[in-house]
N, C-alpha and C positions, 0 to 999 in steps of 0.2 A: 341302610339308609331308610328312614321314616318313609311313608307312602301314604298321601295323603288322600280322604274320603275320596273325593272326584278321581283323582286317579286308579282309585281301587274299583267304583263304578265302572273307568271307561274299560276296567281289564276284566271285570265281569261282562262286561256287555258282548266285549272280545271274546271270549270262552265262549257265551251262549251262542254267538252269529258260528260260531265252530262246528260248534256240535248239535246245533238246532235239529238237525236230519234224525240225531241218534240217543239223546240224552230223553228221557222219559219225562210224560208230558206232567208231570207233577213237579217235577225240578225246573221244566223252565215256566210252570207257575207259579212257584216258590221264586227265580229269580224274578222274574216280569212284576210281582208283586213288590218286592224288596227296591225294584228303579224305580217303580211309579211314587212307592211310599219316601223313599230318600228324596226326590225330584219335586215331590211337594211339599216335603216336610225343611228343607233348606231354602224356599223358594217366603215361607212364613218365617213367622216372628223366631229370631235367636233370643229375644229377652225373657223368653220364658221358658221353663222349664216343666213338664207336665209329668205329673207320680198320678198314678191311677192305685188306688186300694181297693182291692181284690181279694173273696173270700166265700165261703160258705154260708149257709144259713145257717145264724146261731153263733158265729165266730166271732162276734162284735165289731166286726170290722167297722161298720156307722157308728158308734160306739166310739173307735177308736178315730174315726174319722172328724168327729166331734170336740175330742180330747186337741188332736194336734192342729187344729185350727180353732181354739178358743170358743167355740157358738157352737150352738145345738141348731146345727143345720138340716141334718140326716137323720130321719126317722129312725126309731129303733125298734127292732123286734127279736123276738127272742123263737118262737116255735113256726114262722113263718115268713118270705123274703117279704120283705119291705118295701125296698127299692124296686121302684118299677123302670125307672130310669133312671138314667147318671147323671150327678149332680156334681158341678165344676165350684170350686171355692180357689179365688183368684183375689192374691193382692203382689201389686204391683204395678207397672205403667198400662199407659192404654196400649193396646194393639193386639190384646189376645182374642177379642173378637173374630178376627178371618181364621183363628188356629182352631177357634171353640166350634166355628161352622164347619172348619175341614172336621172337624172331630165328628161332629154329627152330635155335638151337647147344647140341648135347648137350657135346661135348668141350670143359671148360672148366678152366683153370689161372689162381691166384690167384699173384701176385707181393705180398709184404707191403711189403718196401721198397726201395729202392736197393742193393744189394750184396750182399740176403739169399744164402744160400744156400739153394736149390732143390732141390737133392737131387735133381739131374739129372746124368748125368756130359756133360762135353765134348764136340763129335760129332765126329769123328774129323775131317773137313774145316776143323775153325774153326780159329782159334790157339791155341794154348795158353794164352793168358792175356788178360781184353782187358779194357782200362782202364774204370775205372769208371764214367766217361763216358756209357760207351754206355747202361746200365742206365736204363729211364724211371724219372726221378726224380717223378712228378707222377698224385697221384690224378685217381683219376675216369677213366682211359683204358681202352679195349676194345680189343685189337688182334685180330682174325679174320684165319687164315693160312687163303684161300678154296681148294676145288679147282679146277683146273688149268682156266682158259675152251677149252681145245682139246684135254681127254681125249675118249681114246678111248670112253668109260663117258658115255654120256648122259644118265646119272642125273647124274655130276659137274658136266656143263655147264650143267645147269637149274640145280643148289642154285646155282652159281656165280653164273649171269646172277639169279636170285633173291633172291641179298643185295646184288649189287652195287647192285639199286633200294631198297634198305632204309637201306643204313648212315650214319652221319653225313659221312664222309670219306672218300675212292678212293686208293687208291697202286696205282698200276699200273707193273708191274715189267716193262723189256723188255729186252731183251739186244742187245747190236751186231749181230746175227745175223736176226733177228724184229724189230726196231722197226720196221720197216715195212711189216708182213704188212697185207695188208689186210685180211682177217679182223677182224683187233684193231681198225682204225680205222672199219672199218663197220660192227661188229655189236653195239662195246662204248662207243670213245671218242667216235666220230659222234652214239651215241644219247645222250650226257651234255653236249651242245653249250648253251653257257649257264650249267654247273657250275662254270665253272673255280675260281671260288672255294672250291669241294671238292674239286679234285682235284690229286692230286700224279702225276706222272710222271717216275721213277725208272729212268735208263738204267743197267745192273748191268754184272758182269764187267769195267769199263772198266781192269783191269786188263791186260786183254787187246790193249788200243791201244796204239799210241805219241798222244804229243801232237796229233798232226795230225789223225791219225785220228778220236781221240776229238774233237776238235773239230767236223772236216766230220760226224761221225753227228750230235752236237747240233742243230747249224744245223739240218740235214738234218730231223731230229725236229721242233725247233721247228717248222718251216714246216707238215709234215704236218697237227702239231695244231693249227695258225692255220685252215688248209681243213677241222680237225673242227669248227671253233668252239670251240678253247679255246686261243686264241693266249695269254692271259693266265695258264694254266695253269701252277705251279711247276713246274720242271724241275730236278730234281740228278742228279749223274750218283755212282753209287757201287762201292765193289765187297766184299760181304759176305767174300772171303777174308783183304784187306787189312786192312780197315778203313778203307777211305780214303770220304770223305764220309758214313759212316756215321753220325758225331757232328752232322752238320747236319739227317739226317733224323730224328735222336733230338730235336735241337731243337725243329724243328718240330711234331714230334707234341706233344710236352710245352707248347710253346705254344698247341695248338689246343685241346688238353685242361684251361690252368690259364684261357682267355678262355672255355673251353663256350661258345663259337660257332657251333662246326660245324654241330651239328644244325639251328640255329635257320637257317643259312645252307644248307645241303642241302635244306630244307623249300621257304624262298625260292627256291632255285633253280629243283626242281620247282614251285610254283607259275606260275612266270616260264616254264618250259619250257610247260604247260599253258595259259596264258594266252596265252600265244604261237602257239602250234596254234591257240587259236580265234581268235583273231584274224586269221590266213591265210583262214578262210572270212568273213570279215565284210566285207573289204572297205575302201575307205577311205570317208570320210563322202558322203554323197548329196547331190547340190544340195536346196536348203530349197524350190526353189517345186515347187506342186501342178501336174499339166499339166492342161490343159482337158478339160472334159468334153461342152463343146457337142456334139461329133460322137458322142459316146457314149449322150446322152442321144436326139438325135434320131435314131441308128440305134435304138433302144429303143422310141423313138415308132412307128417304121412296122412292127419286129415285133410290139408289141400292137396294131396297128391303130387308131392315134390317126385317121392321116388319115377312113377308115372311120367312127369313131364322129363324127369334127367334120361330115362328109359327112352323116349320119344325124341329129344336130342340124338343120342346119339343113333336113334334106328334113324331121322333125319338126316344127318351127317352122312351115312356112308349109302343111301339110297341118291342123296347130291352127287358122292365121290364116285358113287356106281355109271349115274348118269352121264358124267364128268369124262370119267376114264377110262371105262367100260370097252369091249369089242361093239364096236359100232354095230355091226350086227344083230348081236342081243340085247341092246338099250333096249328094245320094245317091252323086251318082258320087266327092265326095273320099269317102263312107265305106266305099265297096268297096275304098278304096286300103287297105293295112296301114301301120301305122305304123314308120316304120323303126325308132327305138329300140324298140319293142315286140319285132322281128323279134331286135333283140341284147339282150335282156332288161335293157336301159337303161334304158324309157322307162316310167311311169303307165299304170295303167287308165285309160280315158277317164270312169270314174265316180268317179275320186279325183283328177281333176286339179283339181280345183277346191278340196284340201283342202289345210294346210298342209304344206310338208315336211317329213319324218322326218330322224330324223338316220340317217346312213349306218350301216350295218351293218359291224362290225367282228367278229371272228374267224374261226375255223374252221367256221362257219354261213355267210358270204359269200359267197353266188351268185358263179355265174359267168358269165361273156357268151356267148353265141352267136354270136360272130366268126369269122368262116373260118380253117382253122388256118395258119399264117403260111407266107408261101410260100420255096420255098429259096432264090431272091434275099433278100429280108427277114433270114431266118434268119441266111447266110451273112455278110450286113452285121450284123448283130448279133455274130456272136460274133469278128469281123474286131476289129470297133470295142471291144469288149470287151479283145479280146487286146492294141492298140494301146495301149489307157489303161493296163494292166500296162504293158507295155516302156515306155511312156514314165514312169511313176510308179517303175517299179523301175529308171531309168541308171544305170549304174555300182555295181549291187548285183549279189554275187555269184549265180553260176547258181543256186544248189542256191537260193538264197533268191527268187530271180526266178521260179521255178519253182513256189516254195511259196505265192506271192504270186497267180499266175495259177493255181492249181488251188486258192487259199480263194477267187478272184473266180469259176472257175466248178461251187463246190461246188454251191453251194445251186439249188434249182427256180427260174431266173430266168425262164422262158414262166409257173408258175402265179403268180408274183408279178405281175408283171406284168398277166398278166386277174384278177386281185384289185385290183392298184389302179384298173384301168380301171374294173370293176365299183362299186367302193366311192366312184368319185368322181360327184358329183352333176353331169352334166352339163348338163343343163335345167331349171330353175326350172319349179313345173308353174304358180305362180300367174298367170292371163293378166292382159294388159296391160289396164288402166281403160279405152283408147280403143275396145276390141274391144267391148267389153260394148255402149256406147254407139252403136255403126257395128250391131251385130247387132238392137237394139232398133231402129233405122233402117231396116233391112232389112225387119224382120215389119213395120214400117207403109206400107214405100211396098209391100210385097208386099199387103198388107189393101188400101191405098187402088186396088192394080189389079185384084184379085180383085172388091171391090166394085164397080167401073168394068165388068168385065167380066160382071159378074150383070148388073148397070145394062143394059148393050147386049142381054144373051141374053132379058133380060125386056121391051126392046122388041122385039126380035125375032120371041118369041114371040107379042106381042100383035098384029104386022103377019103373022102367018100365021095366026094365028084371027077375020082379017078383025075385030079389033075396033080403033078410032079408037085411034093411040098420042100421047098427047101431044108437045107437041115439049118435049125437056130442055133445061135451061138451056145456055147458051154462053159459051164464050170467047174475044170474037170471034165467029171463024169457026167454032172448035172447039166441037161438044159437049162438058157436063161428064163423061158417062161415056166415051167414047173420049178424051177427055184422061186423066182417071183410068185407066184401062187400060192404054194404050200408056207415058203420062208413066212411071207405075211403075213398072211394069216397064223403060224405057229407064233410067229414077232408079236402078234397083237394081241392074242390069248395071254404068252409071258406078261406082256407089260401090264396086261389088266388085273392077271394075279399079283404084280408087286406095287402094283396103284390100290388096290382092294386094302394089301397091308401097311401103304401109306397111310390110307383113308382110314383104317382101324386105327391109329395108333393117334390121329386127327380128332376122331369120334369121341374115343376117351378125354381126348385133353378139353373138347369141348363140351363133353357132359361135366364133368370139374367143374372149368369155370360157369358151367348154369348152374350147377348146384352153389356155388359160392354166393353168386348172385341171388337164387332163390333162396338161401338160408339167412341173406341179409335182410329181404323181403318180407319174410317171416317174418325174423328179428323186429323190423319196426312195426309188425302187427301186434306181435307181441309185448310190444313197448309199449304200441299207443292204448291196445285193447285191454290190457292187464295189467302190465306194470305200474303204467300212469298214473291210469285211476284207483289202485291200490294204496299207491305213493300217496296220491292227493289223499285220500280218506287218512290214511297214518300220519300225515303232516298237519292234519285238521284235530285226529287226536291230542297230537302231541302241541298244538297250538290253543287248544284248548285245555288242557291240563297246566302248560307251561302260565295262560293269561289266568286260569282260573288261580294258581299258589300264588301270583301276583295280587289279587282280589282278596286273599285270605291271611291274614293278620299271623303273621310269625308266633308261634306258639299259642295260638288261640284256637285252634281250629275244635270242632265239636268234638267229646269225647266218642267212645263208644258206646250205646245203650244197649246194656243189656237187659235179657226179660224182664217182665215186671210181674212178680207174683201179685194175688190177689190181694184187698183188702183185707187188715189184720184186725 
């Protein structure tokens, strides 16, 4: 389906706002040029049609300039440029005045109609009389006789290369002698590669050949402009002294000027050339699958210190289950321990563990860990592993974008993200387990029952050292009740705290798991938000730029390739 000028604009404009960041500051003044010049140039006159003739010194172009608008308007000179400025020859309705100002052309002549007389005299080089043929017969045409692209006067080569990016249509005039200056093919026709649909190329003087000659320069020509990229470029060959071909270039102008084509195709052209330069950084399409991030996430893991806080869990957990379950007697010694999440500012006060949990803290108020600061192993695996998830997420995209890709993955604080989500994840439930409650209420009684057992013995004791009659206590068996009670206890509550210890271990594990689950998700969305994200965005701006820029560029038109250009032959 067709696509039309403004649309192809707003899908360049879409490219460029893409890749603004990355695209080389030459291309998007190559495009920024190309909108400003379409946006004023559809904004003027459509009834005109403007051919600028463009040449060398010496090439006749004012010569021929002269020929296809019937009057000897434009100086001629032969061993020095003439033209000091561009001279506009306009017939057709009024309104080319705002196009002539946008142009920047003061020197301007009206031709009324076909065969008027002008009230110019002859120029001494033309013929004496020249058939009425030649006269453009067809409103609406601008013909601009440009100065000379290889004066001496550097003022003239500017205005020249100036308009030649403006006009609707190129005739570039070259002579048997210069058609193949490379000058002309590198600095003018090279850079119009894509245009050919605007551009005429007009070998002159061919009066000057025999048949043969004039043939081999054509060929010859041909070829050049096939290596400029404008193999498809109209070629006549003419000679303003003659007349000979001069009535085909009078056609054609006349044709290009009654379709008012030109411009709309000169616009297209430049679009297509524009589109096409961004599209050289774009690249061709990227494979669709995402690469893993397993190795990304868990080099992530050991520079926060995952392994650390799941280690810290579970030495948590069973200094709880110690406290918990323990022989009441020796809890002193678990509470001279520190608690390790206490130590990385993970873990509850010991007077709020028993309270429900909070919900985690989120913003710029979220604590930080007290984790050791990551060591340069760690580090260097981290930002390894980072770098790798770029190259492999960015194959086969171009450098400047691969680049752009791997410096948004390591814009952002990826170490304080990181001890943010370690901080903010809940890694210990403070609520203890139902069975601890009941094993510690177990504990204060066989501890009571050998406390009491042990009063029981000290108060017979002391009754057989105050020489008074001690009863005999009851038995068990063999065993008295207060040395059972004593010893039993206390053996009772040693047992139980050895098979509480292996409750507690086997609790510790399952609760370092699920922290480690928890902090691997943690991770996970750092590594999503820090690296993936903005990887993705940058590859989706690629790929949104490449996709609006083949939108912009004309199906089968796109600029050829250039290759070298040897020197002047």
């Amino acid at each position: 389906m067709a696509v039309s000028l403004a649309e192809r604009l707003d899908a360049l404009a879409v490219a460029v706002r893409a890749g603004r960041e990355v695209l080389p500051v030459e291309v998007l003044g190559q495009v920024q040029a190309v909108e400003a010049r379409a946006g004023q140039r559809m904004r003027l006159s459509d009834q005109h049609t403007v051919v600028a003739f463009a040449g060398s010194t010496g090439s006749g172009k004012s010569s021929l300039v002269n020929a296809v608008t019937g009057a000897d308007l434009a100086p001629v000179g032969v061993l020095r440029p003439t033209t000091a400025e561009p001279l506009a020859v306009v017939r057709g309705p009024e309104g080319a005045g705002p196009l002539l100002d946008w142009l920047g052309v003061r020197r301007r002549h009206h031709l009324d109609r076909p065969g008027a007389d002008h009230g110019t005299p002859a120029s001494a080089s033309a013929p004496s009389s020249r058939p009425e043929v030649l006269d453009l017969a067809t409103d609406g045409l601008v013909v601009l006789d440009l100065p000379d692209h290889d004066s001496v006067v550097a003022a003239h080569r500017t205005e020249a290369e100036r308009l030649v990016a403006l006009v609707d249509l190129m005739v570039w005039v070259v002579d048997p002698q210069k058609y193949a200056d490379a000058a002309v093919h590198e600095r003018y026709l090279r850079g119009l590669a894509g245009h050919a649909a605007v551009v005429v190329v007009v070998l002159n003087q061919v009066d000057r050949l025999a048949a043969e000659e004039l043939e081999a320069c054509r060929q010859d020509l041909l070829r050049l402009l096939d290596e400029d990229g404008l193999g498809s470029a109209r070629v006549l060959t003419t000679s303003a002294q003659t007349g000979e071909g001069v009535a085909d270039l009078v056609a054609l102008l006349d044709e290009a000027a009654l379709r008012r084509e030109a411009a709309r195709q000169r616009l297209e052209a430049d679009v297509t050339a524009a589109a096409s330069s961004v599209l050289e950084h774009c690249g061709d399409p990227r494979p669709t699958t995402a690469p893993a991030v397993t190795e990304l996430v868990a080099s992530l893991e050991h520079a926060a210190g995952v392994p650390q806080v799941v280690a810290a869990v579970r030495g948590s957990w069973l200094l709880e289950g110690r406290l918990a379950t323990g022989w009441p007697p020796l809890r002193w010694l678990a509470r001279r321990r520190a608690d390790p999440l206490r130590r990385l500012h993970l873990g509850r006060s010991r007077s709020s563990r028993d309270q429900a949990p909070s919900r985690p803290v989120e913003g710029p108020d979220l604590g930080r860990t007290s984790l050791p600061p990551t060591g340069a192993a760690e580090a260097a695996r981290a930002r390894t592993a980072v770098r790798d998830y770029v190259d492999a997420a960015s194959v086969g995209v171009p450098e400047p974008w691969a680049l752009a890709a791997r410096h948004a993955a390591e814009a952002g604080d990826l170490p304080d993200a990181l001890d943010r989500a370690v901080a903010g994840t809940e890694v210990l439930r403070p609520r203890r387990p139902t069975w601890w409650q009941g094993v510690g209420a177990l504990q204060w009684l066989l501890l009571t029952v050998a406390v009491l057992g042990g009063l029981w013995l000290a108060g017979l004791a002391g009754l057989d050292a105050l020489r008074i009659p001690v009863p005999d206590p009851p038995r068990w068996g063999e065993v008295p009740w207060p040395t059972l009670a004593a010893v039993g206890g206390a053996l009772l509550g040693l047992v139980v705290a050895g098979l509480s210890r292996l409750g507690t271990v086997v609790g510790a594990r399952r609760r370092a798991r699920r922290a480690a689950r928890r902090l691997h998700a943690a991770i996970a969305t750092v590594a999503h938000d820090h690296v993936q994200a903005p990887v993705t965005q940058v590859l989706a701006q690629v790929d949104e730029c490449r996709e609006a820029a083949q939108r912009a560029a004309a199906p089968g038109r796109r600029a050829s390739r250039r290759p070298a250009r040897r020197g002047a032959r």
